[in-house]
C-alpha positions in Angstrom: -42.8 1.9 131.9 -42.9 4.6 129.4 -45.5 2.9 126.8 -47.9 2.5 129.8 -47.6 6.3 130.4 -48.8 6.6 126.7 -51.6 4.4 126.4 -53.3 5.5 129.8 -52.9 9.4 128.3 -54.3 7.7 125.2 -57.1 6.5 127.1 -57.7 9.7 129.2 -57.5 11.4 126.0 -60.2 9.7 124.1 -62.7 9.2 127.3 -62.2 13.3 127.4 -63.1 13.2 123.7 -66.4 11.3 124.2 -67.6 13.4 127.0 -67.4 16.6 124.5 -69.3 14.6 121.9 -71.6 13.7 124.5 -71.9 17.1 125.5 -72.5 18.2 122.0 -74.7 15.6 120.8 -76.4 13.7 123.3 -77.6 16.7 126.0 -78.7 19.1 123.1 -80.6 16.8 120.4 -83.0 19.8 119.6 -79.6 22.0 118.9 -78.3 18.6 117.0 -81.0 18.3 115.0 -80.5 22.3 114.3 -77.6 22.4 112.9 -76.5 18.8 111.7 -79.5 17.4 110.0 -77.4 14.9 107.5 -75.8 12.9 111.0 -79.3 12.3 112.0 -80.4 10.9 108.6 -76.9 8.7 108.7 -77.5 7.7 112.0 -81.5 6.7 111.2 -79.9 4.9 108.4 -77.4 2.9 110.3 -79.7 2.1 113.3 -82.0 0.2 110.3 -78.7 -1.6 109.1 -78.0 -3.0 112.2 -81.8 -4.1 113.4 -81.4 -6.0 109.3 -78.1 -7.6 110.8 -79.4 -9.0 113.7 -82.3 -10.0 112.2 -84.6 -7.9 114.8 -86.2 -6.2 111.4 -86.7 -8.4 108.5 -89.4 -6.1 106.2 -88.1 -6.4 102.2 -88.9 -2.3 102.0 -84.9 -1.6 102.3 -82.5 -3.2 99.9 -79.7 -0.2 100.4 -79.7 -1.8 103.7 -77.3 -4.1 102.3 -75.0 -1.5 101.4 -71.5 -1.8 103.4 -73.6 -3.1 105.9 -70.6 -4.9 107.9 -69.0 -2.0 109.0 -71.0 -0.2 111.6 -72.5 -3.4 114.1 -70.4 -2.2 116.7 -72.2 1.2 117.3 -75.4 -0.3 116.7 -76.3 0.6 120.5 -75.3 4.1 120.6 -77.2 4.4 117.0 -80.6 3.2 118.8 -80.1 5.5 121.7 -79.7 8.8 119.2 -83.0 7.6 117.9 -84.9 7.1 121.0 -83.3 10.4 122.4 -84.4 12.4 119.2 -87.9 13.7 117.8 -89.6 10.6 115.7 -88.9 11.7 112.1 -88.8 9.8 108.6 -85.4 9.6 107.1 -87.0 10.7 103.8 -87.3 13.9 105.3 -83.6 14.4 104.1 -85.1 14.1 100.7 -87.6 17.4 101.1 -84.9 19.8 100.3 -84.9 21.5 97.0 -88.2 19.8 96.2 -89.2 22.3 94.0 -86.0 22.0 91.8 -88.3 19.3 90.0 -91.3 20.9 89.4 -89.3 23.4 87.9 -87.6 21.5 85.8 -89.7 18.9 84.8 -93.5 20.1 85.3 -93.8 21.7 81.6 -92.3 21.7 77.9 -93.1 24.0 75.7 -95.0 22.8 71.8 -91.6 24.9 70.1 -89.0 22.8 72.1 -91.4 19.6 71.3 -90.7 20.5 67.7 -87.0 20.7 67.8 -86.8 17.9 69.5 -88.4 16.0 67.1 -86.4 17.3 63.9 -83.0 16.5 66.1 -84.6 12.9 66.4 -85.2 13.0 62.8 -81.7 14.0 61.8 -80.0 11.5 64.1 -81.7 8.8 62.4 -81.1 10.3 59.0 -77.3 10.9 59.7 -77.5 7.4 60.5 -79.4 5.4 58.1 -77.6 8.1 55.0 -74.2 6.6 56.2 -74.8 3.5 56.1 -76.6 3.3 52.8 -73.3 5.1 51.6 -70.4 3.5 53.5 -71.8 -0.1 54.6 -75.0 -1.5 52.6 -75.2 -4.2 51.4 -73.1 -5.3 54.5 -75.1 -5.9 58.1 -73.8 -3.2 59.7 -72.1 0.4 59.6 -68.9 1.1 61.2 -69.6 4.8 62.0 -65.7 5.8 63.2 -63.8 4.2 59.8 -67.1 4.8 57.9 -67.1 1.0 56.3 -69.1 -1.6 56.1 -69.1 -5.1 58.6 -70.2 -8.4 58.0 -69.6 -12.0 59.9 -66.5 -12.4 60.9 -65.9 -14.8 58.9 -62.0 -15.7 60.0 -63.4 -16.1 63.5 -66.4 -18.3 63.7 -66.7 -18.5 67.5 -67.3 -14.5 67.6 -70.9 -15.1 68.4 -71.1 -11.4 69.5 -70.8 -10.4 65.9 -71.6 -13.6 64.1 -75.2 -14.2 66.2 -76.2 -11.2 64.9 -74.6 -10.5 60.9 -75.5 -13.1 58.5 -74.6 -10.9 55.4 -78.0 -10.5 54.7 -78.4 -6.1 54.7 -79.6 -6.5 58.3 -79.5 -2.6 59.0 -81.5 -2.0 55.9 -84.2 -4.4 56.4 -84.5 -3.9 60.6 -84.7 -0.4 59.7 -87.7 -0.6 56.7 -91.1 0.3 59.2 -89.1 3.1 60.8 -89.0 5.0 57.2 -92.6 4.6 57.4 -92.9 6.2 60.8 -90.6 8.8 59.8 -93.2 9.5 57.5 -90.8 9.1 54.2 -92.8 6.7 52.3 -90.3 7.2 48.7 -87.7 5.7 50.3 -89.4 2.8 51.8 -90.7 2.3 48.7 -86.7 2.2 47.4 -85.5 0.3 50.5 -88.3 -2.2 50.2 -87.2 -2.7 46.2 -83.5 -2.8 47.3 -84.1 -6.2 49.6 -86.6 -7.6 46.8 -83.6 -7.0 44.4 -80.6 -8.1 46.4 -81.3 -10.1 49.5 -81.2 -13.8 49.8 -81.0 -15.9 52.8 -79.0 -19.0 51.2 -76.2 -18.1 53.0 -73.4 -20.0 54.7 -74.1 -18.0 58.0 -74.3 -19.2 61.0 -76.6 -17.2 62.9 -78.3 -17.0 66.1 -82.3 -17.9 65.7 -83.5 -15.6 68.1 -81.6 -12.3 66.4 -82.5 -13.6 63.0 -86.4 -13.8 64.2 -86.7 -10.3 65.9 -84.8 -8.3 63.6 -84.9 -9.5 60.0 -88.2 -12.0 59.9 -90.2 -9.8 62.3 -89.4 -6.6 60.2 -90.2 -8.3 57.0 -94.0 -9.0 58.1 -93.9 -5.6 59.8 -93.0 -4.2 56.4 -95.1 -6.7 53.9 -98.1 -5.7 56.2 -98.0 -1.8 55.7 -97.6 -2.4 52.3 -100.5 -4.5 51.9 -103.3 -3.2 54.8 -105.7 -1.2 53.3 -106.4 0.3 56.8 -102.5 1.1 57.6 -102.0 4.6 59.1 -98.9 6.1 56.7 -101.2 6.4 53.6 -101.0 4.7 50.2 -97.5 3.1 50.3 -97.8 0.6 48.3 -96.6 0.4 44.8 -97.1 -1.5 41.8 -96.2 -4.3 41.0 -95.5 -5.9 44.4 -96.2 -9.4 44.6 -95.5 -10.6 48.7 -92.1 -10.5 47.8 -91.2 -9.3 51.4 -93.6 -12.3 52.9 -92.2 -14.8 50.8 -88.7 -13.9 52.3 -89.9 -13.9 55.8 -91.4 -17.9 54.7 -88.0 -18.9 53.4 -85.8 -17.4 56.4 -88.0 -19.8 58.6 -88.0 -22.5 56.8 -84.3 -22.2 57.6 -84.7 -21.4 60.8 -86.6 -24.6 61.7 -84.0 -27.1 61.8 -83.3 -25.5 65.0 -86.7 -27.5 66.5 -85.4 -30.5 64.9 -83.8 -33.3 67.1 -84.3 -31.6 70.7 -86.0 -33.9 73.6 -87.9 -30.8 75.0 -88.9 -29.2 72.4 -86.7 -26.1 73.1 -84.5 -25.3 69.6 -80.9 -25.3 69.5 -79.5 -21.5 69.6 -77.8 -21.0 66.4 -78.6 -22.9 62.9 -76.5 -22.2 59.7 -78.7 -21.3 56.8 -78.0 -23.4 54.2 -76.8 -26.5 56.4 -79.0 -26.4 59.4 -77.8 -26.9 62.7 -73.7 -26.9 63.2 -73.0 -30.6 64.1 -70.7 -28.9 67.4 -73.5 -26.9 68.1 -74.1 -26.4 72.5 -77.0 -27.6 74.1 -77.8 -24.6 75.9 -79.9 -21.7 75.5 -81.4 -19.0 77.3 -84.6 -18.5 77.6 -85.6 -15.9 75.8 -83.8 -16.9 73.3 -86.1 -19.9 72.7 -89.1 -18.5 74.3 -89.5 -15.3 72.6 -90.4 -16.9 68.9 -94.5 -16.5 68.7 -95.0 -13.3 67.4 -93.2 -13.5 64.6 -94.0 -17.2 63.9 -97.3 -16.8 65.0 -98.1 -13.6 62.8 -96.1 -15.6 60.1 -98.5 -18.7 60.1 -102.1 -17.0 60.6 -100.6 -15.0 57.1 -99.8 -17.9 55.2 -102.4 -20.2 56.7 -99.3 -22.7 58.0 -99.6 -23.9 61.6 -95.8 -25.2 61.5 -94.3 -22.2 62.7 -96.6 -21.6 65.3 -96.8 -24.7 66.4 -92.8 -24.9 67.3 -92.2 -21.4 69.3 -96.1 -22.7 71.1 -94.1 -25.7 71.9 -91.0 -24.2 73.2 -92.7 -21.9 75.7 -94.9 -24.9 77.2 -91.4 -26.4 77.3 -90.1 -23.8 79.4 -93.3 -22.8 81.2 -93.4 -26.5 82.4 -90.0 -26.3 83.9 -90.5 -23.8 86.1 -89.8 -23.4 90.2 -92.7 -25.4 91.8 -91.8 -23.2 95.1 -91.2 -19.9 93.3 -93.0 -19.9 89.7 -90.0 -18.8 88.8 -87.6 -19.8 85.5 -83.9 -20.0 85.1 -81.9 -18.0 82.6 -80.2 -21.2 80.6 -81.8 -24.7 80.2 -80.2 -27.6 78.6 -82.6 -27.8 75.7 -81.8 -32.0 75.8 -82.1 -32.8 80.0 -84.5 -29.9 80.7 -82.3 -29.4 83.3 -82.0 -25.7 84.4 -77.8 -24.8 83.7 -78.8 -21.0 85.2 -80.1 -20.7 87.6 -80.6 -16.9 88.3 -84.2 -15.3 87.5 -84.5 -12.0 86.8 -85.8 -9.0 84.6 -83.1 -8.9 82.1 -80.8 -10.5 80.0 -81.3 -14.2 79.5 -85.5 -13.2 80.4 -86.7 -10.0 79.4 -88.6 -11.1 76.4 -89.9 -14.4 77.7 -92.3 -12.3 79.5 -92.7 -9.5 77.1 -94.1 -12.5 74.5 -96.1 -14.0 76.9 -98.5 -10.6 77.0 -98.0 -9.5 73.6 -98.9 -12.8 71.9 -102.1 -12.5 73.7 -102.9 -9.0 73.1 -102.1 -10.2 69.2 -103.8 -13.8 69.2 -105.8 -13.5 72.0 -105.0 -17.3 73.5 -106.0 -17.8 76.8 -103.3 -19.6 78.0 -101.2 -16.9 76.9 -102.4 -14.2 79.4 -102.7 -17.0 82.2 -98.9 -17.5 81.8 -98.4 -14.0 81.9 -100.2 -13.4 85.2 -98.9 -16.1 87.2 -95.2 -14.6 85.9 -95.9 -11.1 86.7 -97.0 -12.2 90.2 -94.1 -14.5 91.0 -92.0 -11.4 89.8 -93.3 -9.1 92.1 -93.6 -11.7 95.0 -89.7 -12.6 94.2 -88.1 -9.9 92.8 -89.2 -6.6 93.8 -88.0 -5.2 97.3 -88.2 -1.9 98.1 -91.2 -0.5 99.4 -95.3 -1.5 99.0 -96.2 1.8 97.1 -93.7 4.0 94.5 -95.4 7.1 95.3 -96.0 6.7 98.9 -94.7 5.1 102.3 -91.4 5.1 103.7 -88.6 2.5 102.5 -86.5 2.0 99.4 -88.1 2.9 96.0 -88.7 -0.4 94.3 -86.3 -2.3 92.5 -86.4 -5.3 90.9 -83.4 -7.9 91.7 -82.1 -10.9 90.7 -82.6 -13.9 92.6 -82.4 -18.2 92.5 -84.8 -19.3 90.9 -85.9 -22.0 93.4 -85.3 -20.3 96.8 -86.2 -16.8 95.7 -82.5 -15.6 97.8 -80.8 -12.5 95.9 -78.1 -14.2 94.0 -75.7 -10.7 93.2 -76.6 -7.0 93.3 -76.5 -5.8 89.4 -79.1 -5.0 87.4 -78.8 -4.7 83.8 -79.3 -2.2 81.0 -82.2 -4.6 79.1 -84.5 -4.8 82.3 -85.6 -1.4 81.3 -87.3 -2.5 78.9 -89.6 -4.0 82.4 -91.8 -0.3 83.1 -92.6 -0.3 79.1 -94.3 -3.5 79.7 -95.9 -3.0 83.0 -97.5 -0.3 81.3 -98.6 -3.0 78.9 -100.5 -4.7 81.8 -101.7 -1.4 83.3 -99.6 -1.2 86.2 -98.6 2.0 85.4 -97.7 3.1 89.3 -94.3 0.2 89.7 -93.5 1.0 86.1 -92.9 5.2 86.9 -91.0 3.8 90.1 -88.7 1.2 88.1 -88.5 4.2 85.0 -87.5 6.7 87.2 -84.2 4.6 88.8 -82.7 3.6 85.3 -83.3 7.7 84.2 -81.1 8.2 87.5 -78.4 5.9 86.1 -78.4 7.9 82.8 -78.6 11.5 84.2 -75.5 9.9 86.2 -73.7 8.6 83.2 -75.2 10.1 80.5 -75.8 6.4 79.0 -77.1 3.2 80.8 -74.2 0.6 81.8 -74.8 -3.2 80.5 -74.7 -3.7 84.2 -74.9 -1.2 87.2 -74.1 -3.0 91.0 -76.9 -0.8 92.8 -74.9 -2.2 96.1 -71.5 -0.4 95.5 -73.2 2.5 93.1 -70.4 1.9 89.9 -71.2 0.0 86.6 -69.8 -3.2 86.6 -69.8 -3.8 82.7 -69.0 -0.6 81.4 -70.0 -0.6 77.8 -73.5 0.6 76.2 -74.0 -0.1 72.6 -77.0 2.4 71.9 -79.7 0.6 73.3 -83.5 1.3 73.1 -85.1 -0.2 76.1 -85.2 3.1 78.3 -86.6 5.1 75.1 -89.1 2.5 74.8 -90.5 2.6 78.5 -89.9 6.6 78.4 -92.0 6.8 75.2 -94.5 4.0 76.6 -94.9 5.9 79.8 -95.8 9.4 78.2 -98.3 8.0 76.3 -100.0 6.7 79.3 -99.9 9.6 81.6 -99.1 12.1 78.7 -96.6 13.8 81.6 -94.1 16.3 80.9 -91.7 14.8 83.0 -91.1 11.9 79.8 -90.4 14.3 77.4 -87.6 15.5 79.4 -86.4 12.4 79.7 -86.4 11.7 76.0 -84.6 15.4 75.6 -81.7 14.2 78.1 -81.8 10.7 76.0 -81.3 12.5 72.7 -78.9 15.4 74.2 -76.6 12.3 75.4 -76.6 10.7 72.4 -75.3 13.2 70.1 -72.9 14.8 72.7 -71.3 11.2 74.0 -72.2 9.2 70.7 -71.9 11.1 67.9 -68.7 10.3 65.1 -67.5 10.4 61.8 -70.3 8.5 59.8 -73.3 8.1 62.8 -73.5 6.9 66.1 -70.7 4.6 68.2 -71.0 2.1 71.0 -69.9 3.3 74.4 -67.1 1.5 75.1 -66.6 2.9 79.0 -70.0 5.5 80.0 -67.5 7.2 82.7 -64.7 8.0 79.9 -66.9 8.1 77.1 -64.7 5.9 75.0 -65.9 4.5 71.9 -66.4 1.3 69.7 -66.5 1.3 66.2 -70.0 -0.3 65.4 -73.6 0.9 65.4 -75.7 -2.2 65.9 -79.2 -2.0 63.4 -81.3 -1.7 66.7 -80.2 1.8 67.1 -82.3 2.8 63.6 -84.7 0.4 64.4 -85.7 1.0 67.9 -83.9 3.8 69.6 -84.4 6.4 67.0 -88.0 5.4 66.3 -88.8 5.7 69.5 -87.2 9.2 70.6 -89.2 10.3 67.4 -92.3 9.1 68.2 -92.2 10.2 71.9 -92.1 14.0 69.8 -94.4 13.4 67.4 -97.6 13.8 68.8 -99.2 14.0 65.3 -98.0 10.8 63.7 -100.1 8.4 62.4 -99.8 6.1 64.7 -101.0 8.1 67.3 -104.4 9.7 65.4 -104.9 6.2 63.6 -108.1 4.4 65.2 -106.6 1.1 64.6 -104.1 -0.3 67.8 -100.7 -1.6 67.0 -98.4 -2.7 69.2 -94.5 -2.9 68.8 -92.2 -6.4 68.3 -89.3 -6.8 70.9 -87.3 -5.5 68.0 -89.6 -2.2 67.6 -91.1 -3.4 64.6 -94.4 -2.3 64.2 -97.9 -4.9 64.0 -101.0 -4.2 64.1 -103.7 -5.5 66.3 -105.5 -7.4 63.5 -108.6 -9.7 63.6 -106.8 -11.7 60.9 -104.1 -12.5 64.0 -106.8 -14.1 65.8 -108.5 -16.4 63.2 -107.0 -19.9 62.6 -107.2 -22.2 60.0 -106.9 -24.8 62.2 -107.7 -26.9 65.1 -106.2 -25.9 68.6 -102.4 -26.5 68.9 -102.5 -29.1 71.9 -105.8 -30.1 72.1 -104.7 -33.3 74.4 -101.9 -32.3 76.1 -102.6 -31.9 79.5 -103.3 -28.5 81.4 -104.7 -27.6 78.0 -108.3 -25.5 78.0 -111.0 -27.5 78.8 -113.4 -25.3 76.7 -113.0 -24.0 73.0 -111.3 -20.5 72.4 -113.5 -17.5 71.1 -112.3 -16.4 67.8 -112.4 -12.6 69.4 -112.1 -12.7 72.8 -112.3 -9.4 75.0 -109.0 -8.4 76.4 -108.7 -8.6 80.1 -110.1 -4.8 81.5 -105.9 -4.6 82.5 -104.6 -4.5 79.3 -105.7 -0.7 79.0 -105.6 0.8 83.2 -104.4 4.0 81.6 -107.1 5.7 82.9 -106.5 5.1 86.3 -104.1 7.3 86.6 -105.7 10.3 88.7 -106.3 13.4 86.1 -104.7 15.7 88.9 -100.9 13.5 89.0 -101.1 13.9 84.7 -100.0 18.0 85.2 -97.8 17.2 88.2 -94.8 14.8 88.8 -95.3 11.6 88.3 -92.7 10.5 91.2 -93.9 12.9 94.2 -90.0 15.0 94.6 -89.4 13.6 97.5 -89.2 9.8 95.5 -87.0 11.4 93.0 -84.4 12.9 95.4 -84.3 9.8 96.9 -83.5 7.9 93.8 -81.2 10.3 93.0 -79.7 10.1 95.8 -79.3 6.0 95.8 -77.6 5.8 92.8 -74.8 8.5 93.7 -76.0 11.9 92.2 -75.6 13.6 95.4 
């Protein structure tokens, strides 16, 4: 038959085919590796795959292994015989080439490009905050593309994505007031400062969410009342006459009116949202995430050692035990939503980022600011379940073989990866592992996220690090990479940040830039645009590129510490903060500390590991070139 005629020529053809390759590839592995280097590294690559499918290797070092794993088990064999045919190499060898393209680029920057740098900061706030005082205040926000104002939506109450955050209260002026200050423009903070004295009130009918109206509007107003009123602040005499706590007594009324969210919950975990002149909406859910409800003490904390009023502490105290006592006996790990009635633990996925990120970010800072025990205890048995749980990749950033480190998100109870994203917020994460001193996994974790951004010039809500593509698209000017990038330099004082924070800024006003300011990215690959410029971006992102330039601020040459709110707000390290006027919180609850709290005590010798940095890697890269290919390579630059 004539089809049997074609599939034995078929047959001779390809077995003629193989011998060739053969020829080629398996006889001659020293002219192989020669001229072909990239099939070796591929084939290295897919020989670990397959051991990972077949379970023969099991190390946590690789979590690219899981990238289109599937589709190359049935050359697993031949892949194993190239390797035990071929000269033992590592694959991150393929990484060496062009290692000095780094140094080059990254290994100085000149004082005169520092400078510019920080005057194109200073203008992009300036273009900013000057629109929006003329196009949008007294509203919450500016619409930088129409050049108008926004408040609530007020026709669509279930917008929570505008209505959580605008409670037609000036939030962009007042989230904005301590940046003024660091900006060094102490005239107008004196004018903003007598603008929300004048016209603000927080009788509102808005329904807002508690955890936006906290970090943004009552954290700025004790970041601001302080500065005016500490005769050891940094930014010189600021105050002005006649200033009588207005700014305090404002943060006291806004939560007063926030408390009604504590009111009438079984755990002790508030409701999400409250309306301001009613309390809590009689249809309001019974969920919340938890940083949401868990990331409340330092602004009610700071709020009652000021007035001498345990109330406010007491409740965000409460609603972390709450939350702490619910977690993973196996893991030590907490869920992202909890039914604030049941305690019952609606999410399930733990991770770095939205739904967490400031859980843990309060649990360190309220100690570093109250210096409670139980605080930093928390904290550490996190931090460790974090990196027991969540980080894969391999033992050491800078050395080793494996993938760099990355932090996933997993189940909270097993500790199995639950979906390959990561988001935008986790990068806040290396800023605070600086915090802690672990200064090593926070360049490692830094360095991917700046990979996304050199990629897409802006970080997507949420990047799949499996298929290498965003999979929310949009990124509405957020500050967390600043932050770390900012935090980072001023623990290793390297170069490399700075050139970070250049790219950062460069982005910005090439992909962001409109009309009246600066526009969410609707899509990072197209660069389309949304018409609204959310108050963090004066608040945190601006501050932050500017103060990663500005060697010479205040805040750097001041011998007092300060440290920043989740909202960039800054507070400084006080003895005030760690004086109470009363007894201990929960004196008999149990798991409470058996013996009495110093008023002062030391921090924990890892609060400040700067140091340990080794003097030689502070002139050099901070991710050895190799590390930085590799990363490059991972998330799809090359």
């Amino acid at each position: 038959m004539q089809w049997r005629s074609i599939v034995v020529g078929l047959v001779v053809l390809r077995l003629s085919l193989s011998c060739v390759l053969w020829l080629a590839f398996g006889l001659g592995p020293n002219v192989s590796w020669g001229f072909n280097f990239h099939l070796s590294f591929n084939l290295h690559k897919l020989d670990l795959l397959f051991r990972e499918e077949k379970g023969t290797e099991s190390k946590d070092n690789s979590w690219s292994q899981r990238i289109q794993a599937h589709k190359y088990e049935e050359t697993a064999t031949t892949c194993a015989k190239v390797e035990e045919e071929s000269p033992k190499r590592s694959y991150l060898s393929f990484f060496d080439g062009n290692k000095d393209e780094y140094v080059r680029r990254y290994s100085s920057f000149p004082d005169t490009l520092k400078a510019k740098m920080k005057g194109m900061a200073k203008e992009m706030f300036y273009f900013g905050y000057d629109n929006y005082m003329k196009y949008a205040f007294p509203e919450d926000e500016l619409n930088p593309i129409d050049c108008e104002g926004r408040g609530p939506d007020v026709l669509n109450p279930s917008n929570i994505n505008i209505n959580d955050v605008l409670g037609n209260y000036s939030l962009t002026l007042i989230d904005t007031l301590d940046t003024l200050l660091v900006l060094g423009n102490v005239t107008e903070f004196q004018r903003a400062v007598k603008l929300v004295i004048d016209t603000v009130s927080f009788d509102k009918d808005s329904t807002v969410q508690v955890f936006e109206a906290n970090i943004r509007i009552l954290g700025s107003l004790i970041s601001a009342h302080i500065l005016l009123t500490d005769p050891k602040h940094p930014f010189g005499n600021v105050g002005f006459e006649g200033y009588d706590n207005e700014l305090l007594h404002l943060a006291h009324d806004l939560a007063v009116r926030l408390l009604p969210a504590f009111e009438n919950t079984s755990t002790g975990i508030p409701y999400p949202r409250v309306n301001l002149k009613t309390g809590v909406p009689p249809d309001s859910i019974n969920e919340t995430c938890t940083a949401g409800a868990g990331s409340l003490l330092v602004e009610f904390g700071i709020l009652s050692r000021l007035i001498g009023d345990s109330t406010f502490e007491w409740v965000a105290r409460r609603a972390v035990k709450a939350l702490w006592n619910l977690r993973s006996n196996e893991t030590g790990l907490l869920g992202n939503v909890v039914n604030i009635q049941t305690g019952q633990w609606v999410g399930k996925q733990s991770g770095l980022g939205a739904g967490m990120d400031s859980f843990y970010e309060y649990l360190l800072k309220s100690y570093i600011l109250f210096g409670e025990k139980e605080d930093y205890k928390m904290f550490q048995a996190a931090y460790e379940s974090i990196q027991n749980h969540l980080r894969k990749g391999r033992e050491s950033c800078n050395e080793g073989e494996g993938d760099p480190p990355l932090y996933v998100n997993v189940n909270m109870f097993s500790g199995e990866i639950m979906n390959t994203w990561i988001d935008s917020l986790q990068a806040f994460f290396p800023g605070l592992q600086v915090l802690n001193g672990d200064v090593d996994n926070a360049i490692c974790l830094h360095a991917f996220y700046y990979a996304i951004w050199k990629r897409f010039g802006a970080l997507p809500e949420r990047y799949n690090w499996q298929l290498q593509a965003p999979d929310v698209l949009f990124y509405p000017l957020r500050p967390e990479l600043v932050e770390s990038t900012y935090l980072l330099y001023q623990a290793t004082k390297n170069p490399f940040y700075l050139h970070v924070g250049m790219d950062i800024l460069q982005s910005l006003e090439k992909n962001a830039k409109v009309r009246c300011g600066y526009a969410t990215l609707h899509h990072v690959v197209d660069k389309s645009k949304e018409d609204r410029m959310e108050s963090f971006f004066l608040s945190e992102t601006c501050k932050y590129l500017y103060l990663l330039f500005d060697e010479d601020n205040p805040l750097h040459r001041s011998d007092n510490k300060y440290i920043f709110t989740t909202e960039g707000h800054v507070v400084p390290i006080d003895k005030r903060f760690r004086e109470k006027q009363w007894n201990d919180l929960f004196p008999c609850e149990e798991g409470a500390l058996a013996e009495r709290k110093p008023k002062n005590p030391p921090l924990p010798s890892n609060i400040s590991n700067c140091n340990r940095i080794p003097e030689e890697r502070r002139y050099t890269l901070p991710l050895k070139s190799v590390y930085m290919r590799q990363i490059d390579h991972m998330v799809g630059l090359f």
